[in-house]
PDB file of the backbone (N, CA, C, O) and the ligand in Angstrom, with CONECT records:
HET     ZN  A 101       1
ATOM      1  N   UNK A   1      48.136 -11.790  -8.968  1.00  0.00           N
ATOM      2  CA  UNK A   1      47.506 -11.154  -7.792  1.00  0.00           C
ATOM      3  C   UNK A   1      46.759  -9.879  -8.181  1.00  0.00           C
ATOM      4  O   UNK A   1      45.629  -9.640  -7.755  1.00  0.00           O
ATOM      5  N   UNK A   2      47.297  -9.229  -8.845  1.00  0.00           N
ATOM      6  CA  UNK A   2      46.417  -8.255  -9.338  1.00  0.00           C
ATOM      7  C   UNK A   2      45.115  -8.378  -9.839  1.00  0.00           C
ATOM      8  O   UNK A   2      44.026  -7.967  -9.439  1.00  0.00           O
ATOM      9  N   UNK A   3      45.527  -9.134 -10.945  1.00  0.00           N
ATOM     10  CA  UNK A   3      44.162  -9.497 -11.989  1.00  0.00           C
ATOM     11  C   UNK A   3      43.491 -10.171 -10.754  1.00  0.00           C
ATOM     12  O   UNK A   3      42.780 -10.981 -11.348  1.00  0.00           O
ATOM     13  N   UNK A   4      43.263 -10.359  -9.529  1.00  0.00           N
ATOM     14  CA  UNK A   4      42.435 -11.265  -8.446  1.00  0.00           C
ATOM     15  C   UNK A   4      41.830  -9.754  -7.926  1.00  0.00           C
ATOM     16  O   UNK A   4      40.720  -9.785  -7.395  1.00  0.00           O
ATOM     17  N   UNK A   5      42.421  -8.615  -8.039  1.00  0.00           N
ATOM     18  CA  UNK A   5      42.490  -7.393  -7.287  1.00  0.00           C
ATOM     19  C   UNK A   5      40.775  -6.371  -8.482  1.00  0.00           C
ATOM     20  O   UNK A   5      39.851  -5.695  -8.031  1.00  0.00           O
ATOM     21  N   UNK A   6      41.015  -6.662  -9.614  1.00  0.00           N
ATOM     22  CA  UNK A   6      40.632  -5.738 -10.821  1.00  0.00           C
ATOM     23  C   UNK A   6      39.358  -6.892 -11.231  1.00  0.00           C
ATOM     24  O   UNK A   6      38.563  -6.610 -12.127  1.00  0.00           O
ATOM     25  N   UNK A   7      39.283  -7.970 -10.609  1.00  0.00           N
ATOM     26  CA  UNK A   7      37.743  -8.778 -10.773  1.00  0.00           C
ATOM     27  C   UNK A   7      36.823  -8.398  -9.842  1.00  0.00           C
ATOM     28  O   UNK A   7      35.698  -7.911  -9.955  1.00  0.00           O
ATOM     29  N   UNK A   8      37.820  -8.856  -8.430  1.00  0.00           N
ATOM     30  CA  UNK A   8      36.862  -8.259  -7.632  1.00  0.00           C
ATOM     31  C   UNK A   8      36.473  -6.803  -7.563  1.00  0.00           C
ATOM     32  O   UNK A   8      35.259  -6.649  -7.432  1.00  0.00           O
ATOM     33  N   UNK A   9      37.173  -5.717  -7.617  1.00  0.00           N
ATOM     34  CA  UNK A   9      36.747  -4.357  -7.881  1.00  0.00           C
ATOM     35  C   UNK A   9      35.737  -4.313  -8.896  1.00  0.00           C
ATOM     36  O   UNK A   9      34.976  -3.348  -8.958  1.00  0.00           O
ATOM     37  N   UNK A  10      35.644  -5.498  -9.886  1.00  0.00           N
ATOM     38  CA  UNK A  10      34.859  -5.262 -10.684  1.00  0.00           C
ATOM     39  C   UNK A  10      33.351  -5.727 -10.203  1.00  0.00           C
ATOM     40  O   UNK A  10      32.494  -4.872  -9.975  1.00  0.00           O
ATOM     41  N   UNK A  11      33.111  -6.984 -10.079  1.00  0.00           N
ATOM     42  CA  UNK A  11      32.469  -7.632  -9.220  1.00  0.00           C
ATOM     43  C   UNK A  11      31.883  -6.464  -8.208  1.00  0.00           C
ATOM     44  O   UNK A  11      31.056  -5.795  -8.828  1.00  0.00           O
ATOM     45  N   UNK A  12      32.023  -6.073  -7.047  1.00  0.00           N
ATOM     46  CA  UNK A  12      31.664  -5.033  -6.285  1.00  0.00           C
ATOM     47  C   UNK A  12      30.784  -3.985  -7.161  1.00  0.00           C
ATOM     48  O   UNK A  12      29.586  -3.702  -7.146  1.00  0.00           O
ATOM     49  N   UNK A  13      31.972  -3.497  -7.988  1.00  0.00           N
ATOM     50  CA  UNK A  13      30.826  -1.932  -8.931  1.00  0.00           C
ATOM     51  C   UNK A  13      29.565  -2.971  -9.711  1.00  0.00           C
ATOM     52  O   UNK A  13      28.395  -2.601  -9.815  1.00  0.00           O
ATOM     53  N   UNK A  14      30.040  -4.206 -10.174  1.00  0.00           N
ATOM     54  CA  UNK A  14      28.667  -4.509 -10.652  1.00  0.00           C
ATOM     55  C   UNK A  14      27.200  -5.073  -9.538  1.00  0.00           C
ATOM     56  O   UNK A  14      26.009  -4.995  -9.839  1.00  0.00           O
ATOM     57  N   UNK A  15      27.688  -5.528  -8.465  1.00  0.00           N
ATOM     58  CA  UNK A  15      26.975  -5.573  -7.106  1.00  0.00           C
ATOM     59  C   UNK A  15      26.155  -4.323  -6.723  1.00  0.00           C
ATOM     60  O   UNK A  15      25.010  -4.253  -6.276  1.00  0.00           O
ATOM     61  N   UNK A  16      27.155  -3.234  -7.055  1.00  0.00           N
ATOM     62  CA  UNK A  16      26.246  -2.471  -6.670  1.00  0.00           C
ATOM     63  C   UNK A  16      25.737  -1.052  -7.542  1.00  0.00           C
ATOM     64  O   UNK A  16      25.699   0.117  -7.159  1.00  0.00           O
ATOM     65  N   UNK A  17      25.454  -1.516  -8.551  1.00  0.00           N
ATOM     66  CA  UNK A  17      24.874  -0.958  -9.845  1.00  0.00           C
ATOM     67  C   UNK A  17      23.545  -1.661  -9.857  1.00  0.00           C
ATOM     68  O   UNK A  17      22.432  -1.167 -10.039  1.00  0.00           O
ATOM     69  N   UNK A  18      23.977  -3.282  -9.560  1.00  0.00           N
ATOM     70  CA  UNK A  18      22.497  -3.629  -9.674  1.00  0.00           C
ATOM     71  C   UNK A  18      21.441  -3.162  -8.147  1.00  0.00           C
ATOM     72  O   UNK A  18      20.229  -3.066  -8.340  1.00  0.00           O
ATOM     73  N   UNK A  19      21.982  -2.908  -6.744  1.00  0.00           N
ATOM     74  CA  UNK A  19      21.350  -2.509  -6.067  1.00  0.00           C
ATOM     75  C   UNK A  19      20.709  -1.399  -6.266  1.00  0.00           C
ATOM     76  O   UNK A  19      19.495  -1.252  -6.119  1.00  0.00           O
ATOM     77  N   UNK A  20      21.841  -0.199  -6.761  1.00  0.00           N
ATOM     78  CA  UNK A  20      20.928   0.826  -6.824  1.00  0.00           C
ATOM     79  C   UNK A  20      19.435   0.802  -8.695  1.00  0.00           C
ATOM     80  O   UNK A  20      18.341   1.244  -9.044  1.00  0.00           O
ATOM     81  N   UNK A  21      20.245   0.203  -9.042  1.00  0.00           N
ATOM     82  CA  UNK A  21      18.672   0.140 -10.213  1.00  0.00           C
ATOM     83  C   UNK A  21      17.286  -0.652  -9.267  1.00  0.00           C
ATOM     84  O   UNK A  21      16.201  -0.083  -9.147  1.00  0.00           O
ATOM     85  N   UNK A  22      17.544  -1.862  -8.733  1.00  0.00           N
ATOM     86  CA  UNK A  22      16.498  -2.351  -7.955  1.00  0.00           C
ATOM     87  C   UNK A  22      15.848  -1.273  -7.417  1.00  0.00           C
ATOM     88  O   UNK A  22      14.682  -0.938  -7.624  1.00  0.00           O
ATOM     89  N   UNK A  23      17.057  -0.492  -6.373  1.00  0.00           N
ATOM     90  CA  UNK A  23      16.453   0.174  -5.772  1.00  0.00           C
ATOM     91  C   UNK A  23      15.615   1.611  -5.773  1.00  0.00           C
ATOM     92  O   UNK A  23      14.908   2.072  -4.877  1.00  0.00           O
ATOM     93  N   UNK A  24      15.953   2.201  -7.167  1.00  0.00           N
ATOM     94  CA  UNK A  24      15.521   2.815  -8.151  1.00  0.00           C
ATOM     95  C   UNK A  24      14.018   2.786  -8.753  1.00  0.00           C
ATOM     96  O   UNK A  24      13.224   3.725  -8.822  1.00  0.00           O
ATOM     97  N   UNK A  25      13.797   0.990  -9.310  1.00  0.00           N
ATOM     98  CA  UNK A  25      12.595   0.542  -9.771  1.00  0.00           C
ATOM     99  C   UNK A  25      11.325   0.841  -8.492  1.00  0.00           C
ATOM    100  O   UNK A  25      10.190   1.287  -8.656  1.00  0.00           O
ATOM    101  N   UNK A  26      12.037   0.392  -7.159  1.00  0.00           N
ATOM    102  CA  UNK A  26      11.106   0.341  -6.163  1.00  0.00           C
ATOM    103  C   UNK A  26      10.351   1.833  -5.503  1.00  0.00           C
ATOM    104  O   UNK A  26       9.411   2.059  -4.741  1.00  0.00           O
ATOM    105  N   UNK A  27      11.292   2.619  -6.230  1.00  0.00           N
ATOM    106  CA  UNK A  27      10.753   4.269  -5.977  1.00  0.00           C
ATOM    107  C   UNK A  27       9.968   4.246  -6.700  1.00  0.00           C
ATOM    108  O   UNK A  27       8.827   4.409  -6.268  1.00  0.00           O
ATOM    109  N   UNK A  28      10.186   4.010  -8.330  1.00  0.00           N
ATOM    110  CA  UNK A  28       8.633   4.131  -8.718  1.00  0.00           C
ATOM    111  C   UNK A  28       7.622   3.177  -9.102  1.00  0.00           C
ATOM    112  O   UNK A  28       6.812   3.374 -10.008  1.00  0.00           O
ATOM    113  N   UNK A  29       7.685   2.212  -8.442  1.00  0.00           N
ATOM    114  CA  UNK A  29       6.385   1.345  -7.841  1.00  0.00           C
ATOM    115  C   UNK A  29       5.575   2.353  -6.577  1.00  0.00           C
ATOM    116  O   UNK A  29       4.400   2.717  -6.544  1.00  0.00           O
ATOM    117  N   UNK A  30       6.327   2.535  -5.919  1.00  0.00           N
ATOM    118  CA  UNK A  30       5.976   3.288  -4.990  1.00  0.00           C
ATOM    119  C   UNK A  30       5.128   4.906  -5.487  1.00  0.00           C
ATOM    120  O   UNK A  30       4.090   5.157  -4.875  1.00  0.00           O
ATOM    121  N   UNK A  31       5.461   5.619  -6.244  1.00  0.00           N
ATOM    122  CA  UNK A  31       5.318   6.843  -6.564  1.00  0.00           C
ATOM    123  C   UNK A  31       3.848   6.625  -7.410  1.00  0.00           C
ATOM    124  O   UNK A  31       3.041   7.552  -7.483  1.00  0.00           O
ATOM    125  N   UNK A  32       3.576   5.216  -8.078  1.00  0.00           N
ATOM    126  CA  UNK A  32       2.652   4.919  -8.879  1.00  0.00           C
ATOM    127  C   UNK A  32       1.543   4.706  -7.837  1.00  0.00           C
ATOM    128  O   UNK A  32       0.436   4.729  -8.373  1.00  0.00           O
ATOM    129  N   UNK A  33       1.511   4.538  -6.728  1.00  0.00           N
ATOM    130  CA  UNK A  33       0.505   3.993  -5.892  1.00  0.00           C
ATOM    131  C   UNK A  33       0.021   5.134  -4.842  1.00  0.00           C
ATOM    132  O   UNK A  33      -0.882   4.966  -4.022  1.00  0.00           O
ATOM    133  N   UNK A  34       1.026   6.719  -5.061  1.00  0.00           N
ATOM    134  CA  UNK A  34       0.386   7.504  -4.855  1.00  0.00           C
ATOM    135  C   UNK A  34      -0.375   8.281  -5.864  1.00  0.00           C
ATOM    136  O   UNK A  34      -0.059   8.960  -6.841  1.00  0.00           O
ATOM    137  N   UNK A  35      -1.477   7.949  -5.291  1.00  0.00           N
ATOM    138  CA  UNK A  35      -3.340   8.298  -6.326  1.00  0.00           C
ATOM    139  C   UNK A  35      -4.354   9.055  -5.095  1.00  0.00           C
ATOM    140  O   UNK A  35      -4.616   8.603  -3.980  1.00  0.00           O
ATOM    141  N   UNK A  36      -4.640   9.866  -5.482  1.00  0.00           N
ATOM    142  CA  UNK A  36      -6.072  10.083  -4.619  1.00  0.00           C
ATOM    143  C   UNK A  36      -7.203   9.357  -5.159  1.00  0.00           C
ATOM    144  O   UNK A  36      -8.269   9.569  -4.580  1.00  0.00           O
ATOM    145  N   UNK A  37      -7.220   8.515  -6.174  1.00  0.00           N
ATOM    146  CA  UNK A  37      -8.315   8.148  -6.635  1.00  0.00           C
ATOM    147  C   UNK A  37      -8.282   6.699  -6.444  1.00  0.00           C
ATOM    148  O   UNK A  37      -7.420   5.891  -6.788  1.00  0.00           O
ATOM    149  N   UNK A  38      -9.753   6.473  -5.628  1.00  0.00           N
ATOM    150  CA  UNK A  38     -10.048   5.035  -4.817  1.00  0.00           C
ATOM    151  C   UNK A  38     -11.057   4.763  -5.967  1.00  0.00           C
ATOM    152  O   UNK A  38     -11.660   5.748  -6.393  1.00  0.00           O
ATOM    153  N   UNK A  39     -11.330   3.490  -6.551  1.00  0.00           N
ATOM    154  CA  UNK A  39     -12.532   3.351  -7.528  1.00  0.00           C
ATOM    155  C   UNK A  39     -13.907   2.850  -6.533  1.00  0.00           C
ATOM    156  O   UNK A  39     -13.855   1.792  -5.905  1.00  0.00           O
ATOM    157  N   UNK A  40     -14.707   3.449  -6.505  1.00  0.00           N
ATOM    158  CA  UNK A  40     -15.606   2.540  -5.985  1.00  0.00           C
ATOM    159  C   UNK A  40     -17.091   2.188  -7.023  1.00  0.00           C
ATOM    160  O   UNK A  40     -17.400   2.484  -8.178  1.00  0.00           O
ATOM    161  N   UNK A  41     -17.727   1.443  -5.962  1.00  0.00           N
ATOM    162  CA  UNK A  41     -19.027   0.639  -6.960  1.00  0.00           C
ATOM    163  C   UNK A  41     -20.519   1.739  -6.389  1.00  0.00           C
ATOM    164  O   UNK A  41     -21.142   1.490  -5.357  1.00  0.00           O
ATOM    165  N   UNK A  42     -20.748   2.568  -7.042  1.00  0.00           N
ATOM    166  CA  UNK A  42     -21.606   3.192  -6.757  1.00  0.00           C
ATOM    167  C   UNK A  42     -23.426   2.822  -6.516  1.00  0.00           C
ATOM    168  O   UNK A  42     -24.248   3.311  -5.741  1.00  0.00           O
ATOM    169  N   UNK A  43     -23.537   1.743  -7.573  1.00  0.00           N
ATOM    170  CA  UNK A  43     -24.300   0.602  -7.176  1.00  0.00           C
ATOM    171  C   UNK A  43     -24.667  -0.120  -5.586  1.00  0.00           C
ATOM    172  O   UNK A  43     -25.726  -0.526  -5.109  1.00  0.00           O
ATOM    173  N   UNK A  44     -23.177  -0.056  -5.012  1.00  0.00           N
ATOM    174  CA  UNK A  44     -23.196  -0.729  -3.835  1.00  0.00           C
ATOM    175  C   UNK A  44     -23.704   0.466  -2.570  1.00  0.00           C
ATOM    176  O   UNK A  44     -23.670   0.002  -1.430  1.00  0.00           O
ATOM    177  N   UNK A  45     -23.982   1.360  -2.643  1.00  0.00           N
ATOM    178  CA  UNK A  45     -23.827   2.640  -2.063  1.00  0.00           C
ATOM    179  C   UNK A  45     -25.489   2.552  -1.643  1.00  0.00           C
ATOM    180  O   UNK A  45     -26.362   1.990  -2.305  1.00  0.00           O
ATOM    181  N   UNK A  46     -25.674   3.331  -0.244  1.00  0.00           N
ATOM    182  CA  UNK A  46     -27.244   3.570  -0.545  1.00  0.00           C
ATOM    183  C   UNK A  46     -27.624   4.506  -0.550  1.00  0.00           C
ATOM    184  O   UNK A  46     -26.724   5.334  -0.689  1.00  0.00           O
ATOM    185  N   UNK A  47     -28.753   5.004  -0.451  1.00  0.00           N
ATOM    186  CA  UNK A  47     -29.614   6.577  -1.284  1.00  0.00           C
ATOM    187  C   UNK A  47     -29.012   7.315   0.044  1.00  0.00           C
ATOM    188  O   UNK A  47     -28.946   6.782   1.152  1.00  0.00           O
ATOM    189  N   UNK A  48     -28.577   8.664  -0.277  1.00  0.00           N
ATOM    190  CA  UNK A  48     -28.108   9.527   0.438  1.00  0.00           C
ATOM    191  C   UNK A  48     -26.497   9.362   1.005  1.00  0.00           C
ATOM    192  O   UNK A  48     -25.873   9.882   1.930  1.00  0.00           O
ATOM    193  N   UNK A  49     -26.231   8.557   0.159  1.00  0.00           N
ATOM    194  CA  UNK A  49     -24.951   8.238   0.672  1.00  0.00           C
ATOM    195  C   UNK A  49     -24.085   9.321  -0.370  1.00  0.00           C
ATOM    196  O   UNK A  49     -24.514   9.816  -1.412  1.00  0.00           O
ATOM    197  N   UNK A  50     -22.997   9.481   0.133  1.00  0.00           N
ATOM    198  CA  UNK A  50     -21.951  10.961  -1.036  1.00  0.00           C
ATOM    199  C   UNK A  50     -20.749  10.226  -1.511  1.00  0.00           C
ATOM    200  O   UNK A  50     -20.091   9.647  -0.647  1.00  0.00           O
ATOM    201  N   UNK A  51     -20.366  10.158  -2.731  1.00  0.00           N
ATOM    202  CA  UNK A  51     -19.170  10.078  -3.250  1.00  0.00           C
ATOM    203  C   UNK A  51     -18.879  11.591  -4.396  1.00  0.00           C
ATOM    204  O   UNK A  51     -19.432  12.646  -4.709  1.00  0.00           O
ATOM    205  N   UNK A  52     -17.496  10.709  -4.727  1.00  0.00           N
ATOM    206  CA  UNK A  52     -16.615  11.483  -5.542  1.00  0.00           C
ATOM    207  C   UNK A  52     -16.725  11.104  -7.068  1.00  0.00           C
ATOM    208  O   UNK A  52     -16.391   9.937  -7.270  1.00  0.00           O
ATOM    209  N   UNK A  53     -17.171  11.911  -8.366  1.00  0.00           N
ATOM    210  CA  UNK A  53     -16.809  11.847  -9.207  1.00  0.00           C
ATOM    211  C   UNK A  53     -16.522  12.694 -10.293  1.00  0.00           C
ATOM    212  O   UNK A  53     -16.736  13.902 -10.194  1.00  0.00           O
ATOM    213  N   UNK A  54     -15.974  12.099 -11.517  1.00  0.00           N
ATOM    214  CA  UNK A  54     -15.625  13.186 -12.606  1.00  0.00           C
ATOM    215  C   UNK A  54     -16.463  13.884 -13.093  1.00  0.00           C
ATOM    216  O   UNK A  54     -17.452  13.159 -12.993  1.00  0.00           O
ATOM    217  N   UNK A  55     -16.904  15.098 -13.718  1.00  0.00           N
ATOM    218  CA  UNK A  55     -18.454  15.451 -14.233  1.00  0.00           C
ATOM    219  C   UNK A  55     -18.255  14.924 -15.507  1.00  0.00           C
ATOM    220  O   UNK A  55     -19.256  14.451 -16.045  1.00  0.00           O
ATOM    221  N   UNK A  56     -16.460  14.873 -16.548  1.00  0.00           N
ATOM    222  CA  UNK A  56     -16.416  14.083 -18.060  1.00  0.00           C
ATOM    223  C   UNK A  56     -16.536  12.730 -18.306  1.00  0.00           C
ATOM    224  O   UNK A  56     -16.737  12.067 -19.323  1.00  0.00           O
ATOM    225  N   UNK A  57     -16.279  12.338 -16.525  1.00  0.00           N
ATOM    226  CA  UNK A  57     -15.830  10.952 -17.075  1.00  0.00           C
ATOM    227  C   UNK A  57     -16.754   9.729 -15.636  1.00  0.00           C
ATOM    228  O   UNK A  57     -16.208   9.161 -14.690  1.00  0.00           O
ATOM    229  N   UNK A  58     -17.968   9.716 -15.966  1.00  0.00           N
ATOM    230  CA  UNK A  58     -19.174   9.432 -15.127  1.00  0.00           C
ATOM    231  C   UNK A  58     -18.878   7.971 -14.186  1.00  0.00           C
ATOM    232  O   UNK A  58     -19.474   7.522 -13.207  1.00  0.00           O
ATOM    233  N   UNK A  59     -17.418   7.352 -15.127  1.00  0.00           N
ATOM    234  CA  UNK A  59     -16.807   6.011 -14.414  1.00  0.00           C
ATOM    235  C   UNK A  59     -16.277   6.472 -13.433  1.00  0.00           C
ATOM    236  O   UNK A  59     -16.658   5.872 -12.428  1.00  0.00           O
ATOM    237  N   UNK A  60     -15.338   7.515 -13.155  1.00  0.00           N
ATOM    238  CA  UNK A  60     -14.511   7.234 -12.466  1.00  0.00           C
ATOM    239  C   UNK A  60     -15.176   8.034 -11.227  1.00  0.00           C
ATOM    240  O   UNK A  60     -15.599   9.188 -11.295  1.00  0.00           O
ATOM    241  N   UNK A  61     -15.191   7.074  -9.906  1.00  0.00           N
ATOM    242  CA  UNK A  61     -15.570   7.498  -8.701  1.00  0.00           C
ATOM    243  C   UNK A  61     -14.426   7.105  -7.534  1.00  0.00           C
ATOM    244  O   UNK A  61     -13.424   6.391  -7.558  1.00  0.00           O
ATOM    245  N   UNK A  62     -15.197   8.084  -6.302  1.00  0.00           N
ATOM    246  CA  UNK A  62     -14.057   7.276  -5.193  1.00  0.00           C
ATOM    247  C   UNK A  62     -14.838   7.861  -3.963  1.00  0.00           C
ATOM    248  O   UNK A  62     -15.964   8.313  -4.171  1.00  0.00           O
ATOM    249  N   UNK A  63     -14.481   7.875  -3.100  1.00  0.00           N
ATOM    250  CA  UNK A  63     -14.745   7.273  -1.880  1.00  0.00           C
ATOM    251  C   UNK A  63     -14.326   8.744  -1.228  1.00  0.00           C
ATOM    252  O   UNK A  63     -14.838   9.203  -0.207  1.00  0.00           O
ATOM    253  N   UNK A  64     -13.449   9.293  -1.902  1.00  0.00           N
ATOM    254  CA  UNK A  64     -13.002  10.765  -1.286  1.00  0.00           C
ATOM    255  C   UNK A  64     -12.463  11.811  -1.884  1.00  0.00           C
ATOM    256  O   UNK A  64     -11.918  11.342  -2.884  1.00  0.00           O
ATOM    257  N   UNK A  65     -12.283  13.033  -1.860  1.00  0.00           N
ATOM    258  CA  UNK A  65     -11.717  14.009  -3.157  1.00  0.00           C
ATOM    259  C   UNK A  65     -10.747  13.707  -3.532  1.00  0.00           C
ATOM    260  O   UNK A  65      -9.828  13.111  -2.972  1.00  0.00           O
ATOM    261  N   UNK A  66     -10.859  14.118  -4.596  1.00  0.00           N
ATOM    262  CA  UNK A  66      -9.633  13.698  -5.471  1.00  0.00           C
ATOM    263  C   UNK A  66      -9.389  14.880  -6.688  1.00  0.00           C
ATOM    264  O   UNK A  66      -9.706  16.069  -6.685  1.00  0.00           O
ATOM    265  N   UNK A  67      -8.722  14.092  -7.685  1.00  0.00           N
ATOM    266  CA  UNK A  67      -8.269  14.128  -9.136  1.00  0.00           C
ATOM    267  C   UNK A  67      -8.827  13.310 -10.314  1.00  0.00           C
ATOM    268  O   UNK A  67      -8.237  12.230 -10.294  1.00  0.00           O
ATOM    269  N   UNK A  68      -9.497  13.342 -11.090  1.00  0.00           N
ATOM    270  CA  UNK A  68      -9.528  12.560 -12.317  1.00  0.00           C
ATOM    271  C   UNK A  68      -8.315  11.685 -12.676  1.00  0.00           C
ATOM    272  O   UNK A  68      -7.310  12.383 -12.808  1.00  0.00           O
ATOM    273  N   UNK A  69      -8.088  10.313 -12.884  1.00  0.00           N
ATOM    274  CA  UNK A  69      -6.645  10.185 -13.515  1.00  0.00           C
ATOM    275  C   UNK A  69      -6.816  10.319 -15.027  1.00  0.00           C
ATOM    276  O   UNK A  69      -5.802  10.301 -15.725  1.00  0.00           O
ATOM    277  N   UNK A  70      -7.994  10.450 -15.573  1.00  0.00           N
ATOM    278  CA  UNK A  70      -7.853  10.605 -16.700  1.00  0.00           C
ATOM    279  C   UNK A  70      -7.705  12.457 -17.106  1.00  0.00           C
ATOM    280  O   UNK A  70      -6.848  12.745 -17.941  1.00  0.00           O
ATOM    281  N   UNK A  71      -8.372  13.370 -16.621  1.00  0.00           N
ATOM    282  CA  UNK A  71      -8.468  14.123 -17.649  1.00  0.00           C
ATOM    283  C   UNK A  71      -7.991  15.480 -16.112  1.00  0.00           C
ATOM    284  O   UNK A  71      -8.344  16.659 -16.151  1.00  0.00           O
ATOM    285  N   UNK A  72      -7.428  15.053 -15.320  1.00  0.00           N
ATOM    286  CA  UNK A  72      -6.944  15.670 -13.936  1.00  0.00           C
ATOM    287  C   UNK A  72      -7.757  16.552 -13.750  1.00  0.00           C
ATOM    288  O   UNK A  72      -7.116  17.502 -13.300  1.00  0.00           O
ATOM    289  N   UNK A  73      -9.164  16.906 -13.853  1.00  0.00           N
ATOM    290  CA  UNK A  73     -10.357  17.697 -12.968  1.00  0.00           C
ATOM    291  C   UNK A  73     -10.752  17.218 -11.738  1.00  0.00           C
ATOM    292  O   UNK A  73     -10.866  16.003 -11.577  1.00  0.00           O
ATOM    293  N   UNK A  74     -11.057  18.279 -10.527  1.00  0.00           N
ATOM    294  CA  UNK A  74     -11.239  17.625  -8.988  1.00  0.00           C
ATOM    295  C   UNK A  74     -12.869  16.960  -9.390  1.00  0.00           C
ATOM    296  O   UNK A  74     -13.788  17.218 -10.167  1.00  0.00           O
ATOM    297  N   UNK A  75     -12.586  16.094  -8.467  1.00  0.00           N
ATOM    298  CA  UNK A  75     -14.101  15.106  -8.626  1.00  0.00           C
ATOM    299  C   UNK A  75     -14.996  15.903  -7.793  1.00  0.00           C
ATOM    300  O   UNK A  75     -14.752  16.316  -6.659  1.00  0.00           O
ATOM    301  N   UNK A  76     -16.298  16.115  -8.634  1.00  0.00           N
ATOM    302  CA  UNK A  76     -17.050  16.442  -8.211  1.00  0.00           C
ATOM    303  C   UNK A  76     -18.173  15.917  -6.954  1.00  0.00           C
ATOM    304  O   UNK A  76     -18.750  14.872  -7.255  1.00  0.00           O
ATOM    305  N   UNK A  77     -18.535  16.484  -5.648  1.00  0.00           N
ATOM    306  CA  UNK A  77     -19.251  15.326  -4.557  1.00  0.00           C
ATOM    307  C   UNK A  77     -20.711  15.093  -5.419  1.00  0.00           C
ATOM    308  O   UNK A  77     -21.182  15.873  -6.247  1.00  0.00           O
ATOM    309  N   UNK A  78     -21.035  14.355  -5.168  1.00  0.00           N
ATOM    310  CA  UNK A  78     -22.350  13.340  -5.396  1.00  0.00           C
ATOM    311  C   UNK A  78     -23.022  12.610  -4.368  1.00  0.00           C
ATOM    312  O   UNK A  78     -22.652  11.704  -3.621  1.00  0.00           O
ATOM    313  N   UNK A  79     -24.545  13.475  -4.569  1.00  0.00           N
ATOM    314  CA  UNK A  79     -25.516  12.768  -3.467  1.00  0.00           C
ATOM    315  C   UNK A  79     -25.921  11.251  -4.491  1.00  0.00           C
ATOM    316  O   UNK A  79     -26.402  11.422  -5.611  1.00  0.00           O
ATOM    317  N   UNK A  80     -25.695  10.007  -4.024  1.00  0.00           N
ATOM    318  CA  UNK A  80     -26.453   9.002  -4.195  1.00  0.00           C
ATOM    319  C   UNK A  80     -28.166   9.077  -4.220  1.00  0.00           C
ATOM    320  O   UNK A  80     -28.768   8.746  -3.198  1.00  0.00           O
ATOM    321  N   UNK A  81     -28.745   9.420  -5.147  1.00  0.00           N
ATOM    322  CA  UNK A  81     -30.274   9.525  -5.477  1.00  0.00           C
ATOM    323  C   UNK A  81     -30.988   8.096  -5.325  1.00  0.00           C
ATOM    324  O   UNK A  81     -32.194   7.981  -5.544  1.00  0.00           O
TER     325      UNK A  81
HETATM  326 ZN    ZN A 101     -12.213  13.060 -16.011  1.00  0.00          ZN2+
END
């Protein structure tokens, strides 16, 4: 009866070791998807239209102020010429 007592106790702590790691992983899925930086197609844009970009890094644009993710400088606004 015991040893029925010291599985299941065991059983349980391993139940819920694995909840909290799941639930762990899902914080930072979450934490990764806070970005200020939206990519957009500047191509698609028309003349006089304003976005956001890096002044080092001429790829990375967005849609609204931000951060660089590469080199963390605020994106500079841009008139669409
Ligand atoms: Zn940059």
């Amino acid at each position: 009866m015991k040893k029925l007592i010291i599985i299941s106790t065991v059983c349980i702590a391993l139940i819920l070791s694995a909840c909290s790691n799941s639930s762990n992983k899902s914080e930072q899925a979450n934490s990764k998807e806070e970005t200020t930086f939206h990519a957009i197609d500047t191509t698609q844009l028309t003349k006089g239209a304003t976005y956001y970009q890096c002044e080092m890094h001429h790829e990375v644009t967005s849609d609204q102020p931000g951060s660089c993710p590469k080199c963390g400088m605020d994106l500079e606004k841009v008139v669409k010429q």
